[in-house]
C-alpha positions as CSV (number, residue, x, y, z in Angstrom):
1,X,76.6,90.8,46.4
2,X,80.0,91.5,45.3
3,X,80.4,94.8,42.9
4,X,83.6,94.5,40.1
5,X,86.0,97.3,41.2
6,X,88.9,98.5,40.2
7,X,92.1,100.0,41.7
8,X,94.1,103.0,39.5
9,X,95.8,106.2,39.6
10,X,94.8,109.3,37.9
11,X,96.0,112.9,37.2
12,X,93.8,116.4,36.5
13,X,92.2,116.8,33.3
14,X,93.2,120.1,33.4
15,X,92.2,121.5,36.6
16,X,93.8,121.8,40.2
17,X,97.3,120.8,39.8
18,X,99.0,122.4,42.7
19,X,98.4,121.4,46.5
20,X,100.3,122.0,49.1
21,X,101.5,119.8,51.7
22,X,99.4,121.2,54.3
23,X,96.4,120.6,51.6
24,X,97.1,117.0,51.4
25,X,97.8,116.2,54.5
26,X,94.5,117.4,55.8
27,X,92.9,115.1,53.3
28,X,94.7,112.2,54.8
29,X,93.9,113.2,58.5
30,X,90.5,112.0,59.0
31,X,91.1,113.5,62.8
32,X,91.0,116.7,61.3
33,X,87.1,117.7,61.0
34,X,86.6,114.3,59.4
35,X,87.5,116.0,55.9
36,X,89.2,112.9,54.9
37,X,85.3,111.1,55.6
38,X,83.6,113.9,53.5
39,X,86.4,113.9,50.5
40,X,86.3,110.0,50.5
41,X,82.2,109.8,50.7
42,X,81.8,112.5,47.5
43,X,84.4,111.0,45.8
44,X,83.2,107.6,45.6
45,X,79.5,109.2,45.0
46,X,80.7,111.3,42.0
47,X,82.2,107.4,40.9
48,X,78.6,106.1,41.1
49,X,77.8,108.6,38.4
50,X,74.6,106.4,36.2
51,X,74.3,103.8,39.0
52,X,70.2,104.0,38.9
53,X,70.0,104.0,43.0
54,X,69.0,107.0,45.9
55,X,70.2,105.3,48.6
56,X,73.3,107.2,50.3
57,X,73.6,104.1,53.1
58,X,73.6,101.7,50.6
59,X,75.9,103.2,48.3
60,X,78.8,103.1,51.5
61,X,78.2,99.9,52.1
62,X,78.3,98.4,48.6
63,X,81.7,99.5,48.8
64,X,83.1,99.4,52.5
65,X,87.0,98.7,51.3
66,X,87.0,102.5,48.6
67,X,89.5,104.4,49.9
68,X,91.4,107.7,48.3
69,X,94.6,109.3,48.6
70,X,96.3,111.8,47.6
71,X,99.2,112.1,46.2
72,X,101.8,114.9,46.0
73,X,104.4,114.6,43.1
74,X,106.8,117.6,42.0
75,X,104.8,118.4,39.3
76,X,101.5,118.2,40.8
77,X,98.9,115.7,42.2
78,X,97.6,112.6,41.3
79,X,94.9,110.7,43.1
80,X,95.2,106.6,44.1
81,X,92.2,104.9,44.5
82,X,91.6,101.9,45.5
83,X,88.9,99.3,45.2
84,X,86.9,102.4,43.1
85,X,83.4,101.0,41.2
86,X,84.9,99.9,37.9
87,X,81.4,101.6,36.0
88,X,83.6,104.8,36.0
89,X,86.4,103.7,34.4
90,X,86.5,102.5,30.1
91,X,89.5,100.3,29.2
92,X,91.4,101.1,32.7
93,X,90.6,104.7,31.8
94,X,88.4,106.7,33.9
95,X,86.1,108.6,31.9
96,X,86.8,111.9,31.8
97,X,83.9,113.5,32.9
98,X,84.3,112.0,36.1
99,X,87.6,112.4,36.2
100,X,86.7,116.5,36.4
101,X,84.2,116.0,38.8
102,X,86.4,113.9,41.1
103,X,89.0,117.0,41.0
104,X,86.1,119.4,41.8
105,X,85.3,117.4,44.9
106,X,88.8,118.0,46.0
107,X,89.2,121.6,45.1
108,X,85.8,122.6,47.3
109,X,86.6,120.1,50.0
110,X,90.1,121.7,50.4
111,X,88.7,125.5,49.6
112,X,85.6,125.4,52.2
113,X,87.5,123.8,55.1
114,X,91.1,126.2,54.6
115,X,89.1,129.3,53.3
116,X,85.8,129.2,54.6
117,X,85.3,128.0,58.1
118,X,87.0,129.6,61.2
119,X,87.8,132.1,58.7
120,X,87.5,136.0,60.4
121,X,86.7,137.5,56.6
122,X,83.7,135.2,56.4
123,X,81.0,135.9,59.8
124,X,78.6,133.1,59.4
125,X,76.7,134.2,62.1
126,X,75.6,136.9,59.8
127,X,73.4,137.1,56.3
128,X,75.3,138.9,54.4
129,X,78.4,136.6,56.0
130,X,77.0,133.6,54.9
131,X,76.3,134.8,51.0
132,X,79.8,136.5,51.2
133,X,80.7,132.7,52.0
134,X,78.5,131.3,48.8
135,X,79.5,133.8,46.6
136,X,83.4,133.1,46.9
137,X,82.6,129.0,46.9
138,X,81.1,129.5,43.7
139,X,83.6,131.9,42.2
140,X,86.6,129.9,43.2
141,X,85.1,126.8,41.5
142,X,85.2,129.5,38.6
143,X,81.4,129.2,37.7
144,X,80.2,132.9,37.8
145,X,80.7,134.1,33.9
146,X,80.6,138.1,34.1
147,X,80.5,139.8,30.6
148,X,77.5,137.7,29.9
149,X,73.5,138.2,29.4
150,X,71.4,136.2,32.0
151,X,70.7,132.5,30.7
152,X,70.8,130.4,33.5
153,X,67.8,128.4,34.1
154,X,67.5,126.1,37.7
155,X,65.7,123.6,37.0
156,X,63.8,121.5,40.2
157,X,61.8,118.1,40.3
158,X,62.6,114.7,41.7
159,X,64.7,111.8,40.4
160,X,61.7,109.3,40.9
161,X,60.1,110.6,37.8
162,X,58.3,108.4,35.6
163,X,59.6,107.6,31.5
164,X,56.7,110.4,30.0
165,X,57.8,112.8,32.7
166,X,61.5,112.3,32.4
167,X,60.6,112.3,28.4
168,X,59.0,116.1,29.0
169,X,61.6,117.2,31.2
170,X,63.9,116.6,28.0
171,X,61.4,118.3,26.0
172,X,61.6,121.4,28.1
173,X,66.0,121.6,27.8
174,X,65.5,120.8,24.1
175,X,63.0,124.0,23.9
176,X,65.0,126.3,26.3
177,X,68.5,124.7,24.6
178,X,66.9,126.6,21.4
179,X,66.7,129.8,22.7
180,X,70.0,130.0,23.9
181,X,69.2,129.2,27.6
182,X,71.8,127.5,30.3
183,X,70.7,124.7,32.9
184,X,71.5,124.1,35.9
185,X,70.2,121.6,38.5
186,X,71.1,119.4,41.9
187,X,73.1,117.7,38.8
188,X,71.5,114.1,40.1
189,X,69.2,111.7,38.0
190,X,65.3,112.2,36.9
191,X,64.4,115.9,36.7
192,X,67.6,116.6,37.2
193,X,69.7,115.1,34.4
194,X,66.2,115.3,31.5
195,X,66.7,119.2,31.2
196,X,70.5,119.4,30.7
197,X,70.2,116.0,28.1
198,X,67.5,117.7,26.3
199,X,69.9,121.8,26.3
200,X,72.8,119.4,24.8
201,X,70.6,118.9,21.7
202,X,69.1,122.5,21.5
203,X,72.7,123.9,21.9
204,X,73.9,121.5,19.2
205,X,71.2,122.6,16.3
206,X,72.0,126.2,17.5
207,X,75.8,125.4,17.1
208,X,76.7,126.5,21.1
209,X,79.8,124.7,22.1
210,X,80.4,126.7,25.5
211,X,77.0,125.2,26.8
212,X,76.6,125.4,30.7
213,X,75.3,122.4,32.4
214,X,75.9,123.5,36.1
215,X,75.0,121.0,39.0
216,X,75.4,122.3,42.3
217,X,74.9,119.8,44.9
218,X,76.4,119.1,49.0
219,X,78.1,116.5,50.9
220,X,74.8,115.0,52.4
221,X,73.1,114.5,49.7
222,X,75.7,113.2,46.8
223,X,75.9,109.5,47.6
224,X,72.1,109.4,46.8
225,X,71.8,112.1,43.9
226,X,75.5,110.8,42.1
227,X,76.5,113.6,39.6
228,X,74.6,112.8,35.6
229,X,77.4,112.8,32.9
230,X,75.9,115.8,31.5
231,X,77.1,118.0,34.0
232,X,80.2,120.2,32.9
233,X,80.8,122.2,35.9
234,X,80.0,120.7,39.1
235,X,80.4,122.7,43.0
236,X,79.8,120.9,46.0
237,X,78.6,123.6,48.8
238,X,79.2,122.8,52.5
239,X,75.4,122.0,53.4
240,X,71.7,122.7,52.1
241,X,70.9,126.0,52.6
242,X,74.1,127.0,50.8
243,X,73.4,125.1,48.1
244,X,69.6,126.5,48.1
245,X,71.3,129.7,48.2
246,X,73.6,129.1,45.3
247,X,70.5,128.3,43.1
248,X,68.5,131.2,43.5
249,X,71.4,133.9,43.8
250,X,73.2,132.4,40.0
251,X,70.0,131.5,38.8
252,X,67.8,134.0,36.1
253,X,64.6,132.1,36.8
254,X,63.7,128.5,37.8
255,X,61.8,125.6,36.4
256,X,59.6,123.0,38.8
257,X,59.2,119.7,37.2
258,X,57.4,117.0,39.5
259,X,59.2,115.2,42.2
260,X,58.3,114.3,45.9
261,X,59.7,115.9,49.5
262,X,63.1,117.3,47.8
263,X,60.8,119.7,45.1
264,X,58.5,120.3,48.3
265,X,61.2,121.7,50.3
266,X,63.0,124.2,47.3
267,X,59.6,124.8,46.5
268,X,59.0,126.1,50.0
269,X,62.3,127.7,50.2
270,X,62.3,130.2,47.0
271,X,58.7,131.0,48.1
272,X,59.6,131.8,51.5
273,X,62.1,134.4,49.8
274,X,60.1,135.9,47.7
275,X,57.6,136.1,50.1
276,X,60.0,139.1,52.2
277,X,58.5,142.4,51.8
278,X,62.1,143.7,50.6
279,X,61.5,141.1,47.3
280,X,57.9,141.4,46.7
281,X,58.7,143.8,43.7
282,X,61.7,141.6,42.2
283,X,61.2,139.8,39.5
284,X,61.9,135.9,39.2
285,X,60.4,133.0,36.8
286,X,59.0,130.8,38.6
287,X,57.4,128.0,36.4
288,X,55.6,125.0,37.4
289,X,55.2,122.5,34.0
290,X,54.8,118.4,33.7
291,X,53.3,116.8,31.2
292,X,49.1,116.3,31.0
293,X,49.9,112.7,33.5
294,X,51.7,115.5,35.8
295,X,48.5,117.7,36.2
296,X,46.8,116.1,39.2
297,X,50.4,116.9,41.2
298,X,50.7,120.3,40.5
299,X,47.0,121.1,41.7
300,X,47.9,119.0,44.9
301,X,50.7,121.2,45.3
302,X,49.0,124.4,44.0
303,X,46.2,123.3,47.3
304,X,49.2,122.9,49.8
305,X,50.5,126.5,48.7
306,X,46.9,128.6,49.0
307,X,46.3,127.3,52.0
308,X,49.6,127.4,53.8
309,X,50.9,130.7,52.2
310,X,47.9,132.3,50.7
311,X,47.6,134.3,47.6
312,X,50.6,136.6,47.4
313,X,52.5,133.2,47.3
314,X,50.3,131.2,44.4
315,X,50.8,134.9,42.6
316,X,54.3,134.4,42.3
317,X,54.7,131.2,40.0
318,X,52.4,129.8,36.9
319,X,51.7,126.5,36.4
320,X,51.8,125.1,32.3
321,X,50.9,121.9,31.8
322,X,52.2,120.0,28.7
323,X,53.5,122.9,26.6
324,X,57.5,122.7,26.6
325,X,57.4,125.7,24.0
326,X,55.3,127.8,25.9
327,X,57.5,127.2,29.1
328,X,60.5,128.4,27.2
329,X,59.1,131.4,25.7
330,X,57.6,132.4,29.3
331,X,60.9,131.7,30.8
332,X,63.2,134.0,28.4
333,X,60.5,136.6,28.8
334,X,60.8,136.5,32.1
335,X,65.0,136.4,32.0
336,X,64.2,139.7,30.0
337,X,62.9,141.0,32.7
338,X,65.5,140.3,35.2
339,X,68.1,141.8,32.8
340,X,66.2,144.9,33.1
341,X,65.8,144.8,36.4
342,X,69.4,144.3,37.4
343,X,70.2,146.7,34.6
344,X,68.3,149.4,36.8
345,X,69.2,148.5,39.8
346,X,73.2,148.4,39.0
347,X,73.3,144.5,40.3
348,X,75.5,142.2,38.9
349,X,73.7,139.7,35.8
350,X,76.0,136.7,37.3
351,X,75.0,136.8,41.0
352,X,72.2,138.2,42.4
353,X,73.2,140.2,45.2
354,X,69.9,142.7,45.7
355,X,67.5,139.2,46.9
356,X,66.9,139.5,50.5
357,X,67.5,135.8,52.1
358,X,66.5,135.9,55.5
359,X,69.1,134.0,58.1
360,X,66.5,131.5,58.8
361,X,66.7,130.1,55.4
362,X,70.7,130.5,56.2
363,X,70.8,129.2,59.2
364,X,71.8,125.0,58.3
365,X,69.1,122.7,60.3
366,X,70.3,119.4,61.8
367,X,67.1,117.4,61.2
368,X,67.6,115.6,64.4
369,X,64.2,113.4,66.2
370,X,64.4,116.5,68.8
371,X,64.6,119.3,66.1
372,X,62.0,117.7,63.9
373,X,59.7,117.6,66.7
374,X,59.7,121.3,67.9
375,X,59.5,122.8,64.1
376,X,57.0,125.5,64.4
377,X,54.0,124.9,61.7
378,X,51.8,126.7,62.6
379,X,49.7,130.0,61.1
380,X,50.7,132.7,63.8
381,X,53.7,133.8,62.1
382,X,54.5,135.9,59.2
383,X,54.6,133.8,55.7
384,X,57.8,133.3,54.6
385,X,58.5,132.4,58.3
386,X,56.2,129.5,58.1
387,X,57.7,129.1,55.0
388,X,61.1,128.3,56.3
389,X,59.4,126.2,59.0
390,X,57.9,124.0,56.5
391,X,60.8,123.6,54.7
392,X,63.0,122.6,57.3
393,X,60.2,120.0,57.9
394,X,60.7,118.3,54.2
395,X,64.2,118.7,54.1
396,X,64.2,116.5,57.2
397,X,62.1,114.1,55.3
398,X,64.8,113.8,52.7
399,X,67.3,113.2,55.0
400,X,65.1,110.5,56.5
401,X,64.5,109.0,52.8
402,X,67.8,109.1,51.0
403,X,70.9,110.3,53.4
404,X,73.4,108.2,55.2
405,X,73.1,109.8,58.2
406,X,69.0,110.0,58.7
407,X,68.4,106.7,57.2
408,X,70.9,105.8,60.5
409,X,68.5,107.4,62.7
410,X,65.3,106.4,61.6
411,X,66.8,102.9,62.2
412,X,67.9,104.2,65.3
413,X,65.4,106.1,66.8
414,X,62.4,105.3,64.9
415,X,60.0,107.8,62.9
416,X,60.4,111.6,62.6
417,X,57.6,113.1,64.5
418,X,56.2,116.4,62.8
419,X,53.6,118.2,65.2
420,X,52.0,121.1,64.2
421,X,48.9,123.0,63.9
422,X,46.1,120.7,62.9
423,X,44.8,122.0,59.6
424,X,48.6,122.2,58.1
425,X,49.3,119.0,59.5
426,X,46.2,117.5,57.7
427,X,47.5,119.3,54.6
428,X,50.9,118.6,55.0
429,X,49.8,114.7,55.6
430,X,47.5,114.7,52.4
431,X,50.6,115.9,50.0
432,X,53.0,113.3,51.8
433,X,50.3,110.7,50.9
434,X,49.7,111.9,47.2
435,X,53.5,111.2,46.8
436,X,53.7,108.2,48.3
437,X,51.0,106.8,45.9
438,X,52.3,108.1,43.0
439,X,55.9,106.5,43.8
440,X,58.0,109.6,44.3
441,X,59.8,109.1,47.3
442,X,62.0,106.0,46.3
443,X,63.0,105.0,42.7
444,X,60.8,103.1,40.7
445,X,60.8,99.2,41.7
446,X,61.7,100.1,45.4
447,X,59.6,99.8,48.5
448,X,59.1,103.1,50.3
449,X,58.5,102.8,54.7
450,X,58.0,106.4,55.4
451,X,60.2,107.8,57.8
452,X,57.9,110.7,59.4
453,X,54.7,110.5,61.5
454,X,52.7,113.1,61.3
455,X,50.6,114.1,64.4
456,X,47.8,116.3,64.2
């Protein structure tokens, strides 16, 4: 099947005007690190944005001849693009949402490669190196707003979401819009785009104009989570655990909608940190909510949790079940709280620099065959090490389900196999099953073949 496309040059709205030669040419040299592959891939993923598919393989090869450059003029930079999905562009002119995101894909491209890696100033062997790293990606895409009360609200779930839950997720923003609260999510469809659509409307009856609609996302994941129009400030971290970190150290308190191994693993994750002794007495919102259809996931999940990680980790989140009011009131209470807290402890309301974040939720994890294999799931280990282990083990079942590169090596190699000990591999194979049934590893309509086997 042939897609319409569309070739065209395009200037800044605005932002990053000035490269220098060195700066382009890297982005040409696709020897170099294959940045030229990673610019090219985002930017034809932010391109996609509204294409209803989560498919990164599919997306790359429903448009094999795209192709980006960069141009350097005396006054600037403009980019050519050629053979670009026309869906981005009105009248010959590309929208101009997308036109920022395209430039933000180019300035942290360009900033992580020159300023980040083989850098001396930034250790990445090291934790405080690596959120050194993320705090300066994020500041340089000029997303941290000091001078400001904390309002930021991450909000998690999955984009296979069906209409009454995508309809309550909008609920939610609408509610938390209201009160004056930001959102920010992995800026993709479902979950991720109801919250901000629903904020837009709350901010506009509260007459906001500076709304935040933040989406963070990473390279791997783009092609099959395309930025929602919505977003108005988009940052592309270098890999996963970056962008989990981003989340949790700019966020004021978090909000789980339903979704399948993607909410799993940043479930896991921002358990697994407030599971370290040095954050047991911090506080963070952590809210699970769906609507009343939603309730039957979140005790599924709510089973996983006490009986993986026990008590102290079901005692840091509630669960509210069809109540979008209730969730917002709960979450600015518990924003109030965090204000306090920071207030105390002399830590900055913008980025939150006192959370401990072990390296091993740091540390990025190739979900190769051989890595999946040898995760260690079992219960001789403290929690929010098992923790890290399990989420390693869904984030490689994401890549398996939705990324370029693991869809490539499931065809390759066959089925992930997770081993582990046999009560959280009977557990961890009765929540894979409750998702598949309920159709949230693959977009509505779409056939799912899983890409794990688990063996207990």
């Amino acid at each position: 099947m042939k897609y319409t496309v569309i070739d065209a040059q395009i200037a800044p709205e605005g932002r990053l005007d000035v490269l220098s030669r060195q700066e382009v040419n890297k982005l040409l040299d696709s020897s170099q690190g294959g940045l030229y592959q990673t610019f090219r891939n985002c930017s034809l993923a932010v391109l996609n944005c509204g294409s209803a598919m989560d498919d990164g393989k599919e997306l790359l090869e429903r448009y094999p001849d795209f192709s980006i450059r960069v141009v350097q003029e005396q006054r600037g930079i403009k980019l050519e693009l050629k053979n670009a999905p026309a869906h981005a562009f009105v009248d010959g002119q590309m929208v101009k949402g997308i036109n920022e995101h395209l430039f933000a894909v180019v300035r942290d491209i360009i900033y992580v490669n020159d300023e980040i890696n083989q850098n001396p100033q930034f250790d990445l062997e090291t934790s405080n190196g690596i959120s050194n790293a993320v705090f300066h990606i994020l500041r340089n895409a000029n997303i941290l707003r000091p001078m400001t009360n904390p309002k930021l609200v991450v909000c998690w779930g999955g984009h296979s979401i069906s209409r009454k839950e995508y309809e309550y997720t909008k609920q939610v923003g609408h509610e938390m819009g209201l009160r004056g609260l930001d959102i920010c999510t992995g800026c993709g469809p479902g979950a991720m785009k109801g919250p901000m659509k629903g904020a837009t409307i709350g901010h506009a009856k509260q007459r906001i104009k500076n709304g935040h609609y933040l989406g963070i996302t990473e390279p791997g994941i783009i092609a099959a989570e395309s930025p929602n129009p919505i977003v108005n400030n988009l940052v592309i971290m270098p890999d996963i655990e970056k962008r989990l970190e981003a989340f949790v150290r700019t966020g004021h308190g978090i909000v789980v909608f339903p979704g399948g191994a993607g909410t799993a693993e940043e479930i896991l994750y921002i358990l697994g940190i407030l599971l370290h002794p040095d954050n047991r007495k911090m506080p963070f919102p952590l809210l699970f909510t769906g609507p009343d259809s939603a309730k039957n996931y979140f005790e599924q999940i709510d089973h996983f949790i006490a009986n993986t990680l026990g008590k102290e980790a079901r005692n840091r989140y509630q669960i509210i079940v069809d109540d979008p009011e209730r969730v917002a009131r709960e979450m600015q209470a518990g924003i109030a709280q965090v204000r306090a807290f920071r207030k105390e402890h002399g830590d900055a309301y913008y980025f939150n620099w006192q959370l401990k974040i072990d390296r091993v939720f740091q540390e990025p994890f190739n979900p190769s065959h051989e890595n999946m294999k040898s995760l260690e799931l079992h219960s001789h280990q403290e929690k929010h090490l098992l923790a890290a282990n399990l989420r390693r083990a869904f984030s490689g079942i994401v890549s398996g389900n939705v990324k370029d590169t693991g869809i490539r090596a499931i065809e390759e190699f066959g089925h992930f196999e997770i081993r582990g000990e046999e009560r959280i591999m009977a557990l961890m194979d009765a929540l894979l099953t409750s998702f598949v049934e309920q159709h949230r590893m693959k977009l509505p309509g779409k056939k799912y073949s899983p890409c794990y086997h688990i063996i207990k």
